[in-house]
C-alpha positions as CSV (number, residue, x, y, z in Angstrom):
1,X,32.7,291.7,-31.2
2,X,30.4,292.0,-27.9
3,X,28.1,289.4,-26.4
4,X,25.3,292.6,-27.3
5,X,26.8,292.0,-31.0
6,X,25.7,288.5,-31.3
7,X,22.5,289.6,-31.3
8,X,21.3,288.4,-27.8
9,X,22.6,290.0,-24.8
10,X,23.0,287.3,-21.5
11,X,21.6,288.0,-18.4
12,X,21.3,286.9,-15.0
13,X,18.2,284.6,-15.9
14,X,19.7,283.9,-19.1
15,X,22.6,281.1,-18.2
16,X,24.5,280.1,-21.1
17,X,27.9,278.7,-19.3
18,X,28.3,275.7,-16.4
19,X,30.9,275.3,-14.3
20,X,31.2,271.9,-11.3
21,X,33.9,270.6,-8.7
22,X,33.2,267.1,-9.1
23,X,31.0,265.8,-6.8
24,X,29.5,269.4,-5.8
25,X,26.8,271.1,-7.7
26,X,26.6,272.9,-11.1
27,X,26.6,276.5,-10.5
28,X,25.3,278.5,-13.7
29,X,25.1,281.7,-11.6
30,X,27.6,283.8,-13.4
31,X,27.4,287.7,-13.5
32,X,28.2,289.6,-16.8
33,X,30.2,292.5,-15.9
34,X,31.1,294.0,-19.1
35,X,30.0,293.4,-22.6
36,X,32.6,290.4,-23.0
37,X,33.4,289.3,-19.4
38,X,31.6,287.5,-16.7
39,X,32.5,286.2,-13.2
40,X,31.3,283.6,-10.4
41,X,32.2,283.5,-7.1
42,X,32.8,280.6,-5.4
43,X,33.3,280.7,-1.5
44,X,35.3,278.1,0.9
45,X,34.4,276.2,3.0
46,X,30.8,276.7,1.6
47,X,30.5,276.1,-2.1
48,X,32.9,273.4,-2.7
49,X,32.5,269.8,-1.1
50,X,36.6,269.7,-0.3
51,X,39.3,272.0,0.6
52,X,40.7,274.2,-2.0
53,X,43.7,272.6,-2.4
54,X,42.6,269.3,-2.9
55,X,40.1,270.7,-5.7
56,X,42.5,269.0,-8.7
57,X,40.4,269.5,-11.6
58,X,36.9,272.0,-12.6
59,X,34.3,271.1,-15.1
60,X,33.4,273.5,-17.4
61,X,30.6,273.6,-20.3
62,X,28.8,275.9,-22.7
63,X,24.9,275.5,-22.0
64,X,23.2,274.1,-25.4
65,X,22.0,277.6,-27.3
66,X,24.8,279.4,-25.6
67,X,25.1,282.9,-27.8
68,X,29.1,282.1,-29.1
69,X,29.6,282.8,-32.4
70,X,31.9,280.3,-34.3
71,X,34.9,282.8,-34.6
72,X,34.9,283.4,-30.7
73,X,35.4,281.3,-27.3
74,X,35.9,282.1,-23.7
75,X,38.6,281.9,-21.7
76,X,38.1,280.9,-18.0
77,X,40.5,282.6,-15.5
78,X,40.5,281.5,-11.6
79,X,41.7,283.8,-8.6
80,X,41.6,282.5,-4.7
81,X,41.1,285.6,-2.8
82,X,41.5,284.9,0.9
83,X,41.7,286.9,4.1
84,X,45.9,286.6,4.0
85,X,46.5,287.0,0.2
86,X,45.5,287.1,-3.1
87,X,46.9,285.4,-6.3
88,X,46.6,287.1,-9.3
89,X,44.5,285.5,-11.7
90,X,45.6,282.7,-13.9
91,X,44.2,280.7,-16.6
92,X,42.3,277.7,-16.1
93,X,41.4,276.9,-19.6
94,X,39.2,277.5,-22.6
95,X,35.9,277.2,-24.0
96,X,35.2,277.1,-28.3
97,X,32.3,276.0,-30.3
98,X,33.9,273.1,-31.5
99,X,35.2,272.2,-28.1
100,X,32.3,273.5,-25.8
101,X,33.0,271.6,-22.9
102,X,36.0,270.4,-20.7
103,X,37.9,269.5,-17.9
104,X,41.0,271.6,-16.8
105,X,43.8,270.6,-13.7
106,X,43.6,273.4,-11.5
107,X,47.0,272.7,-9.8
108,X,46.0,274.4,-6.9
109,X,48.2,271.6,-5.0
110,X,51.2,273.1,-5.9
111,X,50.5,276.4,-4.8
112,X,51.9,277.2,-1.2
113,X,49.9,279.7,0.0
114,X,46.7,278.2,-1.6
115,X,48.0,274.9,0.7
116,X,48.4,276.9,4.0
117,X,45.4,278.2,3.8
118,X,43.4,275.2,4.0
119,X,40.6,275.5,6.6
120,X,40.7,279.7,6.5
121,X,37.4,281.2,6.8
122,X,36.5,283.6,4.3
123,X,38.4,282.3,1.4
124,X,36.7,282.8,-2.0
125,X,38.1,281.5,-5.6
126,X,36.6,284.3,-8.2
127,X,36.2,282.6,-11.8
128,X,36.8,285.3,-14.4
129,X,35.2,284.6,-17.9
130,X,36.5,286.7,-21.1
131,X,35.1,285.9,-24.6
132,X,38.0,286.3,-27.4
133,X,38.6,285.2,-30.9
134,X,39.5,281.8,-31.5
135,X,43.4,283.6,-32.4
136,X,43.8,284.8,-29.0
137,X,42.7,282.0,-27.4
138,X,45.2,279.7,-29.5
139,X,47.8,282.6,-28.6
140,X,47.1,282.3,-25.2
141,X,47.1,278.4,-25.2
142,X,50.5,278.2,-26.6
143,X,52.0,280.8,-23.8
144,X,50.5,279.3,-21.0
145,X,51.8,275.8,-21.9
146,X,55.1,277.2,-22.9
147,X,55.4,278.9,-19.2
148,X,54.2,276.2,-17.3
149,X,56.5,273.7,-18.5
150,X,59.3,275.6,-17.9
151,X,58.2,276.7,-14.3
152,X,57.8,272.8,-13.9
153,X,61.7,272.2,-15.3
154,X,63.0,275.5,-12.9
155,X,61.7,273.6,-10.0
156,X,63.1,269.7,-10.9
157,X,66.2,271.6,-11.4
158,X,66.2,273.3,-8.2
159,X,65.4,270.5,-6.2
160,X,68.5,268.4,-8.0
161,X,70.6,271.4,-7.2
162,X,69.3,271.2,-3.2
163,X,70.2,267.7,-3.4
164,X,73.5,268.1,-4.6
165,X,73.9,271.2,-2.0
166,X,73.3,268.5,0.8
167,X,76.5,266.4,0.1
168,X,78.9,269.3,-0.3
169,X,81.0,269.9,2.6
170,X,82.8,273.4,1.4
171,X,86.1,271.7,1.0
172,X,86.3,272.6,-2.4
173,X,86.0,276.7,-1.9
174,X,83.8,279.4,-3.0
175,X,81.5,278.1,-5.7
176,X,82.5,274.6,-6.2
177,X,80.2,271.7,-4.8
178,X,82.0,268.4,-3.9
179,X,79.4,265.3,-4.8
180,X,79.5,261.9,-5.1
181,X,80.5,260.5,-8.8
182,X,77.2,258.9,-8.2
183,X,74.9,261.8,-7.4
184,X,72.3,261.5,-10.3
185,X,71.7,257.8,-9.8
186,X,71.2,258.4,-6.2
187,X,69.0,261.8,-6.8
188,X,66.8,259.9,-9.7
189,X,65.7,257.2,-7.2
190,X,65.3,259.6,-4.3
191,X,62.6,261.8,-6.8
192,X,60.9,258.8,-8.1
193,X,60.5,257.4,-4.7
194,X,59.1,261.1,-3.4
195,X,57.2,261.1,-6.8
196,X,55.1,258.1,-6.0
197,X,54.2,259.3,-2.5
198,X,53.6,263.1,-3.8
199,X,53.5,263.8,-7.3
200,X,53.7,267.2,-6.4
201,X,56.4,267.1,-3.7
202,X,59.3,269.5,-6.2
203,X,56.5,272.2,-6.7
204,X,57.0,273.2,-3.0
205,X,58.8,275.2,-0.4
206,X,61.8,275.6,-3.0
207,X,63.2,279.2,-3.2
């Protein structure tokens, strides 16, 4: 299945897909670079009315007639391409007749290099577009969420293990930690306390 296939083939002048940072303008300007994919390019500072990482959430709708047949939807990828680095693309959400528009977390906040880039001239985030059967996108749903909320668990764990670390005075020899009987009272109210201030405080500078 192509877009051609559907029986009407999108063009530039033929928009069929929206995509907004809140309180910027709806860009529709997307570029179909194969027979299933598009892409948009969004450039920073320039485009977007804030800084890339404090761009939490995208907007994303099908126009009304868009040419989606009801066994298809798109997935939306992102990529921020700047002078320094790149990251590879990632998925930002997905797009289905029955579901034709919504709003997806970007979590560009927790990203490091996305964060020390802030200010950088020339940085770019490149929205890829893919249509797929409504399988694949369910497949690709489930996988995502799976991998992101064990990234998320990896990094609480690490930063109770960095906490514990901080107590130990090597007393106890090679691999042993000494800690107070304590410790996971006293780590619980230290996260919630950084929590409040920075929801996103454990996602960063942890090896």
């Amino acid at each position: 299945m192509t877009m051609e296939s559907i029986g009407q083939t999108p063009t530039p002048g033929q928009a069929f897909l929206g995509i907004c940072v809140p309180g910027g303008p709806v860009r529709i300007d997307f570029v179909q670079t194969s027979q299933t994919k598009l892409t948009l390019t969004l450039n920073a500072p320039g485009d977007l009315p804030i800084p890339i990482s404090s761009v939490s959430d995208l907007v994303c709708f099908l126009l009304p007639g868009a040419p989606i047949p009801p066994t298809h939807g798109l997935l939306v990828y992102w990529q921020v391409v700047t002078p320094a680095f790149s990251t590879g693309f990632e998925l930002l959400g997905a797009l289905t007749p029955s579901q034709p528009s919504g709003v997806f977390r970007t979590n560009w906040s927790q990203h490091e290099e996305i964060c020390n880039q802030v200010g950088t001239s020339g940085a770019r985030i490149v929205l890829g577009v893919s249509m797929e059967t409504l399988e694949e996108i369910a497949n690709v749903a489930s996988h995502e969420s799976y991998d992101a909320r064990l990234f998320m668990a990896q990094k609480i764990a690490t930063d109770l293990f960095h906490y514990m670390q901080s107590f130990d005075n090597g007393s106890a020899g090679h691999g042993k930690l000494v800690v107070p009987t304590n410790i996971f009272d006293r780590w619980m109210k230290r996260f919630e306390s950084r929590f409040q201030r920075d929801p996103n405080f454990f996602m960063k500078n942890q090896d």
